[in-house]
C-alpha positions in Angstrom: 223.3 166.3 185.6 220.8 168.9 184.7 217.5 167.2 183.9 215.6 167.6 180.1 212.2 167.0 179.2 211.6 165.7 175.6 208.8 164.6 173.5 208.1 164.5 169.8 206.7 167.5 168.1 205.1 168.7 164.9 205.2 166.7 161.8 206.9 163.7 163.8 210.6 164.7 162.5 211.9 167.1 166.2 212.4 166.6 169.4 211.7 169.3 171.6 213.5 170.1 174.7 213.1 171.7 177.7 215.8 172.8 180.2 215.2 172.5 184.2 217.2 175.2 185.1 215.8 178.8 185.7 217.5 180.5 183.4 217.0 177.9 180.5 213.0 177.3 181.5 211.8 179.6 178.9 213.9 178.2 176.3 213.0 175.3 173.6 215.9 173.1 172.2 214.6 171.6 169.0 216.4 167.7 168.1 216.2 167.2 163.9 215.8 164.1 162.6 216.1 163.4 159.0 213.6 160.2 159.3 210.4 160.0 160.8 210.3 159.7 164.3 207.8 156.7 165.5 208.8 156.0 168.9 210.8 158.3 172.0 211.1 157.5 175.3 213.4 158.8 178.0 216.5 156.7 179.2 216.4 155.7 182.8 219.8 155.8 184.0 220.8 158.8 181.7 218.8 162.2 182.3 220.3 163.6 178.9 219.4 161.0 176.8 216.7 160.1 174.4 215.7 156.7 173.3 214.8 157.7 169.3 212.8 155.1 167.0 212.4 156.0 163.2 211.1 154.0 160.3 214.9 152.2 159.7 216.7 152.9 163.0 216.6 152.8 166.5 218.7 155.4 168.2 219.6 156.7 171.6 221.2 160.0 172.0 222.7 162.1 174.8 221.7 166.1 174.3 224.0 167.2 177.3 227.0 166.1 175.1 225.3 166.6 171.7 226.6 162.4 170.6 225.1 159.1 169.7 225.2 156.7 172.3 223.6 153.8 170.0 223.1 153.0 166.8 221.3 150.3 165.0 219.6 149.6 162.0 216.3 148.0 162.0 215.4 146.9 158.7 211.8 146.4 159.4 211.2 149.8 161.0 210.3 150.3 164.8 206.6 150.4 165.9 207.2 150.5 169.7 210.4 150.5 172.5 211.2 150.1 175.8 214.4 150.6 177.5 215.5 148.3 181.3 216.2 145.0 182.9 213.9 142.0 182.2 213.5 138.2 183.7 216.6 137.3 185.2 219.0 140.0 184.0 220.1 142.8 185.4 221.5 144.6 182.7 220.1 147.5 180.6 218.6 146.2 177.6 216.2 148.0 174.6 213.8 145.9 173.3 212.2 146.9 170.0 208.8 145.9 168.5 208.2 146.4 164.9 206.9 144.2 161.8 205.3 141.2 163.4 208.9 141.4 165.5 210.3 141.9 169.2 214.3 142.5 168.9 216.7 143.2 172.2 219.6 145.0 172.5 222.1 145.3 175.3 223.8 148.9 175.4 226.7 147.7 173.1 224.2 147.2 170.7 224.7 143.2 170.2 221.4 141.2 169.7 220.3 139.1 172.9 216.9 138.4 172.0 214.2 137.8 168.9 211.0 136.5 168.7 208.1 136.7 165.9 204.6 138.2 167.0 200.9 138.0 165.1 200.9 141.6 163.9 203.0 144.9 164.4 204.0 145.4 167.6 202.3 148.8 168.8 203.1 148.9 172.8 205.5 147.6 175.0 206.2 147.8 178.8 208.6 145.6 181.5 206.2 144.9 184.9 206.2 142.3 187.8 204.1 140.2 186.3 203.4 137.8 189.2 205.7 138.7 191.9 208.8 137.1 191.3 211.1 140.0 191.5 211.6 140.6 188.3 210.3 142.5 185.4 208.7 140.6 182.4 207.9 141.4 179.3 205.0 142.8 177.8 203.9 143.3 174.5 200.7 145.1 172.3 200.1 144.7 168.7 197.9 145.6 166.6 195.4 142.6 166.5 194.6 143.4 169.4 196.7 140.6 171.5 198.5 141.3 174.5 201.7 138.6 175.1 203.8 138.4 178.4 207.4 137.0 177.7 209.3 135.1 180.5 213.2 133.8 179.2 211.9 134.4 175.3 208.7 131.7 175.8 205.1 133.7 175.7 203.3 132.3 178.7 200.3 134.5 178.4 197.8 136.1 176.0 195.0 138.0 176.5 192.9 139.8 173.8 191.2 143.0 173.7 188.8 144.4 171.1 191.0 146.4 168.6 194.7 147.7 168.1 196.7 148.2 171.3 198.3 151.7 171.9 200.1 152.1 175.1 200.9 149.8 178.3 202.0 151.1 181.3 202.9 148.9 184.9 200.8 150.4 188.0 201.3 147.9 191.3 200.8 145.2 192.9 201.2 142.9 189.2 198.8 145.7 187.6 199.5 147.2 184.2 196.9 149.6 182.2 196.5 149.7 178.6 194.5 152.1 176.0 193.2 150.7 172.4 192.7 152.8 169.2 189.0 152.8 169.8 189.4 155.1 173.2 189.3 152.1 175.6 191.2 152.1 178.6 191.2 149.9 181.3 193.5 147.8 184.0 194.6 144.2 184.3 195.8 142.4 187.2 197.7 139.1 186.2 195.4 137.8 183.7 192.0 139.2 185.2 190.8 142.8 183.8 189.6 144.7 186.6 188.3 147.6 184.8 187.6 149.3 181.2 185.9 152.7 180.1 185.2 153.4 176.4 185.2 157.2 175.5 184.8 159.1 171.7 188.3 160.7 172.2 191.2 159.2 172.1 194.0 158.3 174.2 197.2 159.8 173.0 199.5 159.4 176.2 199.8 156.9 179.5 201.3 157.6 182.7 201.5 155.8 186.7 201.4 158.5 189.3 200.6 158.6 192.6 198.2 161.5 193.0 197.2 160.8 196.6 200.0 159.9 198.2 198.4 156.5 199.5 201.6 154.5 198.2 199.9 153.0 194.7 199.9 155.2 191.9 196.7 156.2 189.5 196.3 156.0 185.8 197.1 159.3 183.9 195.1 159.3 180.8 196.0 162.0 178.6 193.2 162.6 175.1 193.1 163.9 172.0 191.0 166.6 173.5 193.2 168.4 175.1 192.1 167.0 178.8 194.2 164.6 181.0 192.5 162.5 184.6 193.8 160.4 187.1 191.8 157.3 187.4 191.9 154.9 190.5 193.8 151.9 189.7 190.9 149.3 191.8 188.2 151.2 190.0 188.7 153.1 187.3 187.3 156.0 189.1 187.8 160.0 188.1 190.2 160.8 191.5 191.9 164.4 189.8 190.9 165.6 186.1 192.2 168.9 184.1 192.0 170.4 181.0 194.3 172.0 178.4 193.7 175.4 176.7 191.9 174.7 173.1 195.3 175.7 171.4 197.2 173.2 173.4 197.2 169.3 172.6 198.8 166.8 174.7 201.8 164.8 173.0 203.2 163.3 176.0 202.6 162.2 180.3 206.2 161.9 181.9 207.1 161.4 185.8 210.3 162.5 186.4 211.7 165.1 189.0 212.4 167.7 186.3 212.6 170.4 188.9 215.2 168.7 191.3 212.4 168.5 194.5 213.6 165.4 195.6 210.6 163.0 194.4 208.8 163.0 191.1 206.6 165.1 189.3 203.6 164.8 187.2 204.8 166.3 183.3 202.0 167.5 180.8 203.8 168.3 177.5 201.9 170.1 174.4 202.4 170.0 170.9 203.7 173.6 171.2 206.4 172.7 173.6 204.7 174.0 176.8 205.3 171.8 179.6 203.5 171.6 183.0 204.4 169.7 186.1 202.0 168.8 189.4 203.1 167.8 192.7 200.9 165.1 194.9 200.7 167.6 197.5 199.3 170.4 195.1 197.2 167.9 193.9 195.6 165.9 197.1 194.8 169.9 198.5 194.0 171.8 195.7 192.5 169.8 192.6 191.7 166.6 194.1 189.8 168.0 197.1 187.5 170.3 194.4 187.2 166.6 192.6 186.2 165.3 195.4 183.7 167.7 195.8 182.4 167.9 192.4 182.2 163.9 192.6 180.1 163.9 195.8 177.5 166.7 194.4 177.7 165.2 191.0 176.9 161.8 193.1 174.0 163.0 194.8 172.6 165.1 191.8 173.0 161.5 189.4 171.2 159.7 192.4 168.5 162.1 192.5 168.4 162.1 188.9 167.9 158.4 188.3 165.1 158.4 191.4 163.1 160.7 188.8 163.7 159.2 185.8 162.8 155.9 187.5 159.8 157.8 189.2 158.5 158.9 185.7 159.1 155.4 183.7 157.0 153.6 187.0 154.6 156.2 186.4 154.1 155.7 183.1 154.0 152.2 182.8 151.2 152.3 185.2 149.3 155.0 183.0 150.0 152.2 180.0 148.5 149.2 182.4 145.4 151.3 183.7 144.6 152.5 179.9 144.9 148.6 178.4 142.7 148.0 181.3 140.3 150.3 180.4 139.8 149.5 176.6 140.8 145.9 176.7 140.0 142.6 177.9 143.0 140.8 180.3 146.0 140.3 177.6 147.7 137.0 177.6 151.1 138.5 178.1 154.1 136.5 176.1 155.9 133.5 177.2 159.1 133.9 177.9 160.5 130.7 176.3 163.1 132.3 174.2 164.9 129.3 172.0 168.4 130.5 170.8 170.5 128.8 168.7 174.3 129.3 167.1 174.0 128.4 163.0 175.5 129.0 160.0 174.6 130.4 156.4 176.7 130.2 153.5 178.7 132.8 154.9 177.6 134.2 157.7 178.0 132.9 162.0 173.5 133.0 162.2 171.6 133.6 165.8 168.0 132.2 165.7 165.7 132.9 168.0 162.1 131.2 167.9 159.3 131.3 170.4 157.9 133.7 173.1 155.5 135.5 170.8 155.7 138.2 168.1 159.7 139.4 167.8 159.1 143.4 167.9 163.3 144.4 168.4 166.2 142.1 169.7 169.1 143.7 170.9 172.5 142.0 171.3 175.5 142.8 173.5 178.9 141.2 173.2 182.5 142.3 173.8 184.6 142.7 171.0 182.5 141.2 168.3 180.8 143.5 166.3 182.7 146.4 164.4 181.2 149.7 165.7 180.7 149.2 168.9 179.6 146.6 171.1 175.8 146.2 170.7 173.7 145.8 168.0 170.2 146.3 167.2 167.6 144.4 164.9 164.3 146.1 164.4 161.5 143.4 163.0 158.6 145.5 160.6 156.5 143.5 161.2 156.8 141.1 164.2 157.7 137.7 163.2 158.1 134.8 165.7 161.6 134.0 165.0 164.6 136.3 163.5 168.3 135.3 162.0 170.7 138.0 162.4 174.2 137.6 161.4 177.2 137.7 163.8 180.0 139.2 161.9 182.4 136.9 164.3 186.1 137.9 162.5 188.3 135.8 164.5 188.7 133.4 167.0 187.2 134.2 170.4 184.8 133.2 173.0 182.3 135.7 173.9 178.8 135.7 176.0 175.9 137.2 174.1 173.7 139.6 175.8 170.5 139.1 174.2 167.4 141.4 175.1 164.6 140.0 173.0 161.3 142.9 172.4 158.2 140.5 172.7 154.6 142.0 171.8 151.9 140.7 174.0 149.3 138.7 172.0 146.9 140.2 171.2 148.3 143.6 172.3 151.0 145.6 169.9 151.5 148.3 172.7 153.0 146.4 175.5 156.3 145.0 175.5 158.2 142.6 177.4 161.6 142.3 177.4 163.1 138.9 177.9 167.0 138.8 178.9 168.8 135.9 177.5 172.5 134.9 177.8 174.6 132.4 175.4 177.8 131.5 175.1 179.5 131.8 171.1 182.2 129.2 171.2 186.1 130.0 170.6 185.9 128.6 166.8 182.3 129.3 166.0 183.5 130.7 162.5 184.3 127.0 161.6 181.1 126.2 159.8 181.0 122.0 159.6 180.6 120.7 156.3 180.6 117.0 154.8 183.5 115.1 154.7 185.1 114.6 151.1 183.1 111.8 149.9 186.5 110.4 148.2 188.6 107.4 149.4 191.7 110.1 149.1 190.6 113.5 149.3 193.0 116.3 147.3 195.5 117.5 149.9 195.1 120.8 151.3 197.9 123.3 151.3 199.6 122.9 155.2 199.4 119.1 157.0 200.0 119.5 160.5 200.8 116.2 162.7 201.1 115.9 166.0 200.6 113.2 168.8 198.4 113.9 171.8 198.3 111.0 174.5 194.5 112.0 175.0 191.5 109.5 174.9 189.0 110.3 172.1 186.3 110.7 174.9 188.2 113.4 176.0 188.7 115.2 172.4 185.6 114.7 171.8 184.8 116.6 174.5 186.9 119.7 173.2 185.2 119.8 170.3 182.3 120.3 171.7 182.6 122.7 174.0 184.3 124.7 171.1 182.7 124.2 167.9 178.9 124.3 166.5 179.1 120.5 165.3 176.6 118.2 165.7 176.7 115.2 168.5 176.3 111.9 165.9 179.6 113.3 164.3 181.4 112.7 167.9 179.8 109.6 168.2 182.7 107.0 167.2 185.0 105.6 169.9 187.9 105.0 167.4 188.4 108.0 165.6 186.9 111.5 164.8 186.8 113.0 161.3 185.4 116.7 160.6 185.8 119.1 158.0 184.6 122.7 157.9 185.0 125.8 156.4 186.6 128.9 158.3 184.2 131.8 157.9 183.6 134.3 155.9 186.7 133.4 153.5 185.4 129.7 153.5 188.8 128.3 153.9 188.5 124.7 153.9 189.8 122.8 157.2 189.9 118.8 158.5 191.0 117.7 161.6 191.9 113.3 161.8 191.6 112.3 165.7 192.8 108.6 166.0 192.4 107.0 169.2 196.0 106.0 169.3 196.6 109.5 169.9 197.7 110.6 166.1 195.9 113.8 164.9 196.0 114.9 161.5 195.1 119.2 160.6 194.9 119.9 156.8 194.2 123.5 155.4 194.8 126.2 153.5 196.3 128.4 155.7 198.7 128.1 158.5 197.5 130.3 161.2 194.1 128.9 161.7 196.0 125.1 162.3 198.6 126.9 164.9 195.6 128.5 166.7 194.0 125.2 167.0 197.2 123.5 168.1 197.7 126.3 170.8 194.4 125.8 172.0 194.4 121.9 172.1 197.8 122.4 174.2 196.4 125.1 176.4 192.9 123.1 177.2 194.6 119.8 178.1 197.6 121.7 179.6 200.3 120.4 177.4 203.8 122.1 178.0 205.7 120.6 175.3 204.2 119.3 171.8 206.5 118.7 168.7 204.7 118.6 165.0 205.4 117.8 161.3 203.9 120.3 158.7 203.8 118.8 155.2 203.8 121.4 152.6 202.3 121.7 148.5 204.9 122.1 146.2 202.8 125.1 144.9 202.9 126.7 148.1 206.7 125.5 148.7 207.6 127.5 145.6 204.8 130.5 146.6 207.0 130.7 149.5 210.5 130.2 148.5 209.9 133.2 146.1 208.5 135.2 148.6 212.4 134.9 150.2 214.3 134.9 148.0 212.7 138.5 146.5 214.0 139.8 150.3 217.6 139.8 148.8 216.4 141.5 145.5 214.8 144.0 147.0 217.6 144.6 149.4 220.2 145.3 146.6 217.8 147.6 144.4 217.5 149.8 147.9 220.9 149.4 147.8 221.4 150.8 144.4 219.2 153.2 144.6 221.0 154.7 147.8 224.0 155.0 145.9 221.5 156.4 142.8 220.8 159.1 145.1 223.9 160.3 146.9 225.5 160.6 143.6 222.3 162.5 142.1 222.2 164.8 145.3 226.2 165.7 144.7 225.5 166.4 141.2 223.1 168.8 142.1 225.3 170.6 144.6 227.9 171.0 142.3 224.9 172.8 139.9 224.4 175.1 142.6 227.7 176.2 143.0 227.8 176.7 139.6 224.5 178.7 139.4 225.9 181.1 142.2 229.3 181.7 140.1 227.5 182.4 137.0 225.5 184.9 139.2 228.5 186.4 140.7 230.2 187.0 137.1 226.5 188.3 136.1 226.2 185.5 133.7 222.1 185.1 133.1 222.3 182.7 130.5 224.6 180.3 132.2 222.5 180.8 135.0 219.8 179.8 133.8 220.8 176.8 132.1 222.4 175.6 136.0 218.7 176.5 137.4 217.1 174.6 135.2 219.3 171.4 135.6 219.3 171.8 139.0 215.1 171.8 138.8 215.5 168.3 136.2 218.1 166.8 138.9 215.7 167.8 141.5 212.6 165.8 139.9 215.1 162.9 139.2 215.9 163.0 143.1 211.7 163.0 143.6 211.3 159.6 141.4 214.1 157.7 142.8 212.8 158.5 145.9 209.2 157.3 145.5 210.7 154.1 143.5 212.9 153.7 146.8 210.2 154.1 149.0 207.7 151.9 146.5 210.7 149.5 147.1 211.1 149.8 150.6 207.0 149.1 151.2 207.0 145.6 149.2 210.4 144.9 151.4 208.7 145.3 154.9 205.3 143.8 152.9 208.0 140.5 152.5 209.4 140.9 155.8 206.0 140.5 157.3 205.1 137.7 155.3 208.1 135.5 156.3 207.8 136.4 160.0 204.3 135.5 160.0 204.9 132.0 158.6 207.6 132.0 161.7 204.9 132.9 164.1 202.5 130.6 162.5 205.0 127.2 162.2 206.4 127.7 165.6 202.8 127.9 166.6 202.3 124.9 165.7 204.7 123.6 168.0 204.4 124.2 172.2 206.9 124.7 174.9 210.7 123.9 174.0 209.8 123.1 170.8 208.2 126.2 169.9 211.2 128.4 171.3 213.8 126.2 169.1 212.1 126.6 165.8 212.0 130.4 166.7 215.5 130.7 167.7 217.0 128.7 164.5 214.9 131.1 162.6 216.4 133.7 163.6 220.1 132.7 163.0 218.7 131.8 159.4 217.0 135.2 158.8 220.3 136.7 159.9 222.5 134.2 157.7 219.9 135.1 154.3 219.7 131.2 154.3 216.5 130.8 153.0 216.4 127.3 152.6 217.3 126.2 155.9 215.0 128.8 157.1 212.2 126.8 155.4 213.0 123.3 156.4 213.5 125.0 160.2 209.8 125.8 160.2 208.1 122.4 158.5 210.4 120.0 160.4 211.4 121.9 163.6 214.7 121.5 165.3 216.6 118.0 165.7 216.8 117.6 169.2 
């Protein structure tokens, strides 16, 4: 079979192809589509074949013999797709990611697999998670959350600092992953090993070995046109090119396109040019000048940072001798820097007080604040103390980095920097507030109850390691009772510990109860909790709406299709009418078809922007109802968890709304 090279092109509706042979090379095929393409990737057991994701379908489709393979309709669109064998199977499957979903197909097309995820699903890739033999599941989304899968159950999460974009396995239970914000970096198991941040953007992955030392690089390929092999230990530059300005890369394949025998490097462009790089070209050639470059570029940064050090010593001493000159001895600052975790009325507060006169504090911290990871707070004038507001968005335990600017008393030209680490707890947006002062406080929204055989020493315990609460509220040996508000939508929130091992979540929302649940059961290594969520007939009939508009929705796109096919044959037949009239040299009747072809045109335009006005508040629904899956199962662990998931599904698929709603409050009868 004569191998193909494809990759999306232009406005994201072609393919373009490129033949292996000689006397094809020169030669682009271009694949139409008539929906926008979201997703390709190439089929591993078929050369010839495409695997094709759109906004409503997922397709695969041999070029050789010009016919669809597969064809399915996925109703909520598909964001990401991978195509092989996974956990214990060794049969092909294609597993989609989408709308806060993760569908698999095996090649017949039947569903095997379904599962509800936090956001839309933006990356996907099958590694050897920890060395079983088989290939896992792994899945992105745009949250920023990256989930393994083993037999449908999530057994691992990890979060990163913004939307996920491509995952790729490496070796030895390695994967590498890029985010939206030009991040990319490389896990092993659960432990990151390495990350660079860069302005441009990462628009393609690849794993390659460059060096021919058995475990393949990273192949980055940005927006700017340039693509690098990093080492996989390290994250280190090992081969690096660039693109002509006219050419943008679109996609990184490794495939033996030019029947060698082993595997080639592909660089494709936007323009359909494709190049391909052989280890050996690239250990002798490239990666030798690398090597090169690196070591001059090595000793040139050394000697660089030896002057700039040289200079900064220099002048510090010039600063000392001067104060020493026109001064008396300065009391230089303590360096008793008090920080504390607070909270305003909406804001996550960092106090510092003491050491002197706060010139500057700078803070560092992964993942927390929104442009970037640092901020800076300049004090005119110096104050002794400063409040500066985390912006702390969702839950997630970070250190803070905090370089503190003291002035020396009695001396406002030298500094002293004091270096300070503390830790932000996981729920540090829960802001503790009074208990309702009523015998029966007004029910919240969600009641979530579970039973956890866990002393309240021990719960106590949790809470404080995790929330900003203060001790006397931990204080009673028979049961614990907080309430706070989730910043900064103030979302009230009360946890009930009881000593017998009842606990009692109310709130507002779902997913801040699920999270704690998850967390409880992950902290005191819990493999299987059931729960009870009690529900506010307001918010019962919120949500039984919000289903039961799915169907609606569903036959008005329905109508409307049929709206449209008989609106687009009504304007054919006006064209073959327009071309008889011009044939018999009839103007006038001409005319009149032109213009009714023009008003069946526009008529064509507005059902099409109703459809796809109708087709937005659809996937809008669809989201909706599988979040309140992935939140409800949530609040279950283990077995119980995978149940509610699974019955879900086989009510979303039967349009039984109802069940589908007692499924998720009461779980599944065992």
């Amino acid at each position: 079979m004569e191998p193909f090279i494809s990759a999306i092109f232009g406005v994201w509706t072609q393919v373009f192809v490129r033949h292996a042979s000689l006397v094809q090379q020169d030669q682009i095929q271009y694949l139409n589509i008539d929906q926008n393409i979201t997703v390709l990737c190439n089929h591993p057991q078929h050369p010839a074949a495409v695997v094709l994701g759109t906004t409503s379908h997922l397709l695969i489709y041999d070029i050789a013999e010009n016919k669809t393979i597969m064809s399915k309709e996925i109703e909520n669109g598909v964001g990401a797709v991978v195509i092989g064998s996974f956990d214990d199977s060794d049969q092909m499957n294609v597993i989609v990611g989408g709308n806060c979903f993760l569908q698999c197909f095996n090649m017949e097309g039947n569903e095997r697999y379904w599962n509800v995820m936090s956001d839309q699903v933006s990356a996907l890739a099958l590694i050897d998670f920890d060395g079983d033999g088989h290939n896992h599941l792994l899945a992105g989304t745009d949250d920023g959350n990256l989930r393994l899968f083993r037999n449908g159950r999530m057994t691992t999460e990890m979060k990163e600092t913004d939307a996920v974009t491509f995952l790729i396995a490496l070796t030895d239970h390695c994967f590498g992953y890029a985010l939206a914000n030009g991040t990319v970096g490389v896990y092993h198991k659960r432990n990151r090993l390495w990350r660079v941040k860069s302005k441009n953007q990462i628009v393609a992955l690849a794993s390659y070995d460059v060096d021919n030392d058995g475990h393949p690089e990273l192949i980055c390929g940005w927006s700017h046109g340039r693509f690098d092999a990093r080492h996989w230990q390290t994250g280190e530059v090992v081969f690096k090119e660039k693109l002509d300005a006219q050419h943008s890369i679109v996609a990184l394949l490794v495939e033996d396109w030019l029947q060698m025998g082993h595997a080639q490097l592909i660089v494709c462009s936007q323009l359909g040019q494709v190049w391909s790089y052989l280890p050996s070209d690239l250990e002798l050639t490239s990666l030798e000048r690398i090597k090169d470059e690196h070591a001059t570029q090595a000793e040139e940064e050394a000697i660089r940072r030896l002057i700039v050090r040289k200079q900064n010593l220099l002048a510090e001493l010039e600063h000392i001798r001067h104060h020493a000159e026109n001064s008396t001895v300065a009391e230089i600052a303590d360096d008793r820097v008090q920080l504390t975790v607070k909270h305003d009325q909406e804001h996550v507060l960092l106090e510092l007080e003491g050491g002197g006169l706060i010139r500057a504090v700078i803070i560092f911290a992964e993942g927390l604040f929104p442009n970037g990871e640092s901020h800076a707070l300049h004090q005119d004038p110096p104050t002794s103390s400063a409040r500066i507001p985390l912006p702390v968005q969702r839950n997630l335990a970070v250190d803070l980095h905090v370089n503190v600017l003291l002035d020396s008393h009695g001396n406002n030209e030298l500094l002293k920097v004091i270096e300070v680490v503390h830790p932000l707890p996981t729920f540090s947006r829960c802001k503790s507030v009074p208990w309702p002062s009523t015998e029966n406080p007004s029910a919240l929204h969600f009641r979530v109850r579970i039973r956890l055989q866990e002393r309240i020493q021990r719960i106590g315990f949790w809470i404080a390691q995790n929330f900003i609460v203060s001790p006397e509220l931990l204080a009673s040996e028979s049961s614990i009772e907080l309430a706070f508000e989730v910043l900064p939508c103030r979302t009230p929130l009360r946890m009930n510990f009881l000593n017998e091992g009842s606990f009692l979540i109310e709130s507002d929302r779902l997913d801040p109860v699920s999270e704690l649940v998850q967390h409880l059961a992950n902290f005191f290594n819990v493999q299987h909790l059931a729960s009870d969520i009690e529900i506010s007939d307001h918010h019962l009939k919120e949500l039984t709406e919000l289903m039961e508009g799915v169907g609606g929705h569903q036959a008005v796109r329905q109508r409307l299709t049929v709206d449209m096919a008989d609106q687009v044959n009504e304007v054919r037949n006006l064209f073959y009418e327009s071309e008889n009239a011009r044939l018999m040299n009839d103007m006038a009747e001409m005319r009149r078809s032109y213009a009714a072809i023009q008003s069946g045109n526009q008529k064509l335009i507005d059902l099409q922007t109703i459809r796809d006005s109708n087709y937005s508040e659809l996937m809008d629904r669809l989201k909706q109802i599988n979040l309140h899956v992935q939140n409800s199962s949530s609040c279950r662990v283990g077995k119980y968890q995978t149940d509610v998931i699974q019955a879900s599904r086989q009510a979303i698929r039967a349009e039984d709304f109802e069940q589908l709603i007692k499924i998720t409050l009461y779980g599944v009868d065992q």
